[in-house]
C-alpha positions as YAML, in Angstrom:
chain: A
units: angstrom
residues:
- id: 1
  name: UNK
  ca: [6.29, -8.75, 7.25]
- id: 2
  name: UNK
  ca: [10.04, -7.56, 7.95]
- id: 3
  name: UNK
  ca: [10.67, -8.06, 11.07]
- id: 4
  name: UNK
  ca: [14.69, -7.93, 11.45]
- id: 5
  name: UNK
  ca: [15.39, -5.45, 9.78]
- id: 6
  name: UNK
  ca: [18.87, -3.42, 10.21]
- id: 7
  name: UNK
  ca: [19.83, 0.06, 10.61]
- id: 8
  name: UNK
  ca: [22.98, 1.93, 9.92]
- id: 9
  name: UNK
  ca: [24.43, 5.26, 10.31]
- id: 10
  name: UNK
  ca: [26.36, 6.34, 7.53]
- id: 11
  name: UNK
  ca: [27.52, 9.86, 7.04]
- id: 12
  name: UNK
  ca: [24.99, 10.89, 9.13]
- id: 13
  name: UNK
  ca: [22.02, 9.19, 7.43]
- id: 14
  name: UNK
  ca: [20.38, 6.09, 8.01]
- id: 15
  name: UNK
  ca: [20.86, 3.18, 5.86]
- id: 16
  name: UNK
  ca: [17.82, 0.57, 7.10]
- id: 17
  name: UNK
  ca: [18.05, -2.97, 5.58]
- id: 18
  name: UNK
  ca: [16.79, -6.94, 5.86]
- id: 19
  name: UNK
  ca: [19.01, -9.37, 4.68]
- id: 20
  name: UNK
  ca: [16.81, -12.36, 5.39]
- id: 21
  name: UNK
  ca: [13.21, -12.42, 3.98]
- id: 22
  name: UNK
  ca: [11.29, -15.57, 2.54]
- id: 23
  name: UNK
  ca: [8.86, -14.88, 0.34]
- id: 24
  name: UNK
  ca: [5.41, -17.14, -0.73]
- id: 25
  name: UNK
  ca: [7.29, -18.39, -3.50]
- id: 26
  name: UNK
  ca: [9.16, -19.78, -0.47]
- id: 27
  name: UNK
  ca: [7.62, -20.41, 2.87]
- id: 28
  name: UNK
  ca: [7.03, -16.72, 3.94]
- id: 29
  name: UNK
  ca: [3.39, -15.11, 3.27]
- id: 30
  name: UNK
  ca: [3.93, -12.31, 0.49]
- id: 31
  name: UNK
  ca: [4.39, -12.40, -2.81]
- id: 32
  name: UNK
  ca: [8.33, -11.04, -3.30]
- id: 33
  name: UNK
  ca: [6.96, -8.45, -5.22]
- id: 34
  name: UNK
  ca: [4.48, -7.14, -2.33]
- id: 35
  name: UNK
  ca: [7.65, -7.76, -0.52]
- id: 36
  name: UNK
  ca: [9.95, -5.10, -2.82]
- id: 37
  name: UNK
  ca: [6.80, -2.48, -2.63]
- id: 38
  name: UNK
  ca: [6.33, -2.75, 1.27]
- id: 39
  name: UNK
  ca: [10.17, -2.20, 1.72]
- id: 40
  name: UNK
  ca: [10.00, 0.92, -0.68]
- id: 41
  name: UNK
  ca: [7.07, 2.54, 1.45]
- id: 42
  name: UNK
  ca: [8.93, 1.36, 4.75]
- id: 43
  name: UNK
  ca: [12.31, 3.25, 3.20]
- id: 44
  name: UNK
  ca: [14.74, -0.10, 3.58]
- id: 45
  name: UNK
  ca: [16.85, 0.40, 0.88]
- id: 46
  name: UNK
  ca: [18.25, -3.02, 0.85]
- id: 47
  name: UNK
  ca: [16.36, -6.34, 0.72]
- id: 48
  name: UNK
  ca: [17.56, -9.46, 0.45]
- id: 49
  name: UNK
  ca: [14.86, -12.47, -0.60]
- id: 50
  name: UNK
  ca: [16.78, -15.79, 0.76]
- id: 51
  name: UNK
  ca: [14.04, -18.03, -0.42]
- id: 52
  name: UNK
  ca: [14.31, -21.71, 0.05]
- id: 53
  name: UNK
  ca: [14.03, -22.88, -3.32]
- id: 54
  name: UNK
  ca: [14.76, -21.65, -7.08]
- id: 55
  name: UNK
  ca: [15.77, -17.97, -7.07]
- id: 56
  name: UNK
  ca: [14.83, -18.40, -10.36]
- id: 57
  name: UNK
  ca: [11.09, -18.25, -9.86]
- id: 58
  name: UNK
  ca: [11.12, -14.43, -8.62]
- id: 59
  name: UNK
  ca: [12.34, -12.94, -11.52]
- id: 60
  name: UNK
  ca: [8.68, -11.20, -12.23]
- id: 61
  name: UNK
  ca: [9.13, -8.97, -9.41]
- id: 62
  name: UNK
  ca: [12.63, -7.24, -11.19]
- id: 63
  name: UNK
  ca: [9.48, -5.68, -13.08]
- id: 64
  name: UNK
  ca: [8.82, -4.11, -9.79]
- id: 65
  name: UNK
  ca: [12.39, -2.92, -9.10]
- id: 66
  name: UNK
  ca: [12.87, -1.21, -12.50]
- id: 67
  name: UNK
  ca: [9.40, -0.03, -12.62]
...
């Protein structure tokens, strides 16, 4: 699902991120919601959906986020 993801060392913790995830809104396989929850359980703490189309459409998963 996130497959190039990053990791950091800052102060001595880890900071693990993906800057580069499609979503099925786009031409990637999960929903960006199931996207936000699986990077939650997986601890990266910074996702970025680059979708190839209107942004617009994943507003429902900002539900998710300030759930």
């Amino acid at each position: 699902m996130l497959y190039n993801f990053l990791s950091i060392m800052i102060n001595g913790g880890v900071l693990m991120m993906d800057l580069h995830v499609h979503s099925s809104v786009s031409d990637g396989s999960f929903c960006p919601e199931d996207l936000i929850l699986y990077a939650q359980i997986h601890g990266i703490t910074t996702l970025a959906i680059a979708n190839l189309c209107n942004m617009l459409l994943i507003l429902p998963c900002l539900c998710v986020i300030l759930a």
